[in-house]
C-alpha positions as CSV (number, residue, x, y, z in Angstrom):
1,X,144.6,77.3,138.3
2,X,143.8,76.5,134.8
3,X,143.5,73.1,132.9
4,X,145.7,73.6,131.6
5,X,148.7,74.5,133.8
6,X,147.5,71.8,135.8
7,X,147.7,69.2,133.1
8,X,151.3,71.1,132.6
9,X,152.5,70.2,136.8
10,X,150.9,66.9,136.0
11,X,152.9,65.6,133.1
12,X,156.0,67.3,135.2
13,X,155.3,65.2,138.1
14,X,154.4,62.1,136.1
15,X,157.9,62.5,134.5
16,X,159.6,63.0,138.0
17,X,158.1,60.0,139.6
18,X,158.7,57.7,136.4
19,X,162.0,59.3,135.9
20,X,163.5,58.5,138.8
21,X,162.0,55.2,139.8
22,X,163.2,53.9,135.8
23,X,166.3,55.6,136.6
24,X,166.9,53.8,139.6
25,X,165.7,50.4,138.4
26,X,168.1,50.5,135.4
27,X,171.0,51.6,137.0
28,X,170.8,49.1,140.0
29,X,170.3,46.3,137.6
30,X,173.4,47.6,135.2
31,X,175.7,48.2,138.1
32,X,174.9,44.2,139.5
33,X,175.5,43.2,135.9
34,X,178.6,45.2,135.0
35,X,180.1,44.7,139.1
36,X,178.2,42.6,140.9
37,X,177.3,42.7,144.6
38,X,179.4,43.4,147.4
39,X,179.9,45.9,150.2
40,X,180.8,49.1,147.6
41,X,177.6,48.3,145.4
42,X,175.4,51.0,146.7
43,X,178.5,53.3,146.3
44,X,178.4,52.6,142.7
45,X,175.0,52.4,142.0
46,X,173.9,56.0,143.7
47,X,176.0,57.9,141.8
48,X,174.8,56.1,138.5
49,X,171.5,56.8,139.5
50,X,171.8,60.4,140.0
51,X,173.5,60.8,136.3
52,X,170.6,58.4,135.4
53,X,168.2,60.7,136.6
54,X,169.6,64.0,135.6
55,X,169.7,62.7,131.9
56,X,166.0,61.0,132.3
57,X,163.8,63.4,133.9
58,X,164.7,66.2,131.1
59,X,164.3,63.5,128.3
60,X,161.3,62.0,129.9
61,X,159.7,65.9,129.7
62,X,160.9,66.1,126.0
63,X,160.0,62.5,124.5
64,X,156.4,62.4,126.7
65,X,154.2,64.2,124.3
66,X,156.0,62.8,121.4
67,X,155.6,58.8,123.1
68,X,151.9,60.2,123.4
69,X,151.4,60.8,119.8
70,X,153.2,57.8,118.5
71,X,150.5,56.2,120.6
72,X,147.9,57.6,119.4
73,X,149.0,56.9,115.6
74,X,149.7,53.3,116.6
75,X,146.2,53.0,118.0
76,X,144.5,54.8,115.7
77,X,146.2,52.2,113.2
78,X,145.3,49.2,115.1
79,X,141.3,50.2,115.8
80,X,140.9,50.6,112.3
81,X,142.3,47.1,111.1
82,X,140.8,45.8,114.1
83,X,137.1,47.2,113.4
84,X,134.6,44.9,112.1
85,X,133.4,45.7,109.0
86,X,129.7,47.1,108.9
């Protein structure tokens, strides 16, 4: 396989994993903020997650490369003030 359609599955994957582990951070935390906890909290907070994660794994593919750049511009700005002068 080539580079890079394995640098392709690898930014999928990435965004899978991060996707869904964000996803289910954040929605546990904002259904024990908004409800609380008792014996129906895990029936609230699963379905939240999966609308978490079907919004945040297609966003997380979208907004990567851009997050990436924006990165990179910020860094590039911050080595260069940063950079002793010679």
């Amino acid at each position: 396989m080539s580079k890079i359609k394995l640098s392709r599955i690898r930014q999928l994957v990435f965004g899978f994993y991060m996707s869904g582990i964000m996803s289910l951070l954040m929605s546990g935390v904002i259904t024990f903020i908004n409800t609380g906890m008792d014996s129906g909290f895990a029936y609230r907070w699963i379905p939240a997650f999966l609308v978490a994660w079907a919004v945040a794994f297609p966003l997380v593919t979208f907004i990567a490369p851009l997050a990436g750049r924006m990165t990179a511009f910020t860094m590039r700005r911050f080595e260069n003030e940063h950079t002793p002068a010679n």
